[in-house]
C-alpha positions in Angstrom: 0.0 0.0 0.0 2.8 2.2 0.9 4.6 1.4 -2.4 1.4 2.3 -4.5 0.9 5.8 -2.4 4.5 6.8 -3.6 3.5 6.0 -7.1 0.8 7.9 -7.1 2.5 10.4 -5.5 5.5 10.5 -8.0 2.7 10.7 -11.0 1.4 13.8 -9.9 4.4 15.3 -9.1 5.7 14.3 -12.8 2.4 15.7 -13.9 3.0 18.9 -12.0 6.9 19.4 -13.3 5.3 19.2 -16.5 2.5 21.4 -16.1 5.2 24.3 -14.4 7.7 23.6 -17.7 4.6 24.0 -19.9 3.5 27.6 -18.7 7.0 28.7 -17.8 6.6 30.8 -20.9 3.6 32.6 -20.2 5.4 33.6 -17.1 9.1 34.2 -18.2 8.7 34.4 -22.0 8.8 37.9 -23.7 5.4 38.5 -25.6 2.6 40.4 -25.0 0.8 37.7 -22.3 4.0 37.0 -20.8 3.9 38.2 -16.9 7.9 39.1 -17.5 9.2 37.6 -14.8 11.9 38.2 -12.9 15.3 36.8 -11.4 13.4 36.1 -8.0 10.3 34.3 -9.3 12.8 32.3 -12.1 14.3 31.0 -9.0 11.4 29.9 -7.2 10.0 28.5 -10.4 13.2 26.6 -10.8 13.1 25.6 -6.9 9.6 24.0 -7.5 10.3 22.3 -10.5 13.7 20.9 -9.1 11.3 19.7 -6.0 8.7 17.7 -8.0 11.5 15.5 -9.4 13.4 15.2 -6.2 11.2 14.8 -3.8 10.0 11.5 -4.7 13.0 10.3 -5.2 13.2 11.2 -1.4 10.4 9.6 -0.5 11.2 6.3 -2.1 14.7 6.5 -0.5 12.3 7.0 3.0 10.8 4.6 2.7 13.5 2.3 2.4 15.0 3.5 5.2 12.4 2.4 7.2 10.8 6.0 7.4 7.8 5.3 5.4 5.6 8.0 7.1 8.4 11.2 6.2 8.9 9.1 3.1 5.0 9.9 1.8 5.0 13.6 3.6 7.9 14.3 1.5 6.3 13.0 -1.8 3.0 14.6 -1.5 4.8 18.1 -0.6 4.6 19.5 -3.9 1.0 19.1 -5.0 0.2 20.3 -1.5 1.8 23.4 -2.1 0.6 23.9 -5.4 -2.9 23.7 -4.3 -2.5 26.3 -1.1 -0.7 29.1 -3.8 -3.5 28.6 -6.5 -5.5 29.1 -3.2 -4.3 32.8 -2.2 -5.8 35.7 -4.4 -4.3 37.4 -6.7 -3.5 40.7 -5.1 -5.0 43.0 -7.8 
């Protein structure tokens, strides 16, 4: 079961890096209905993207460690994040 929730958990978080590399344009890119990003947010962006690939890898490692429990906190981290920041307003 605990195998099959780190799965899961590394799908979405594939799903996710892919859905941040996809968009990265309309957020960094230099047309018209690009939000011209800068230095700050590109590092973020990168931190977030770097953390849907790695953290699963975490998790599995967790988990054979014997840590199961951190292991599946530390795979579900990014879509749990995700969610609470498309959560908050925009501030205009």
């Amino acid at each position: 079961m605990i195998i099959a929730i780190l799965i899961v958990a590394t799908i979405v978080d594939l799903a996710l890096a892919a859905l941040m590399i996809g968009v990265s344009g309309f957020i960094f890119g230099s047309g018209p209905q690009s939000a011209h990003g800068g230095s700050l947010l590109l590092a973020a962006y990168g931190a977030g993207v770097i953390a849907c690939v790695a953290l699963p890898v975490a998790g599995f490692v967790f988990k054979a460690r014997g840590k199961a429990g951190l292991g599946i906190l530390l795979a579900w981290l990014p879509p749990v994040a995700a969610l609470i920041v498309t959560a908050i307003p925009a501030p205009y």
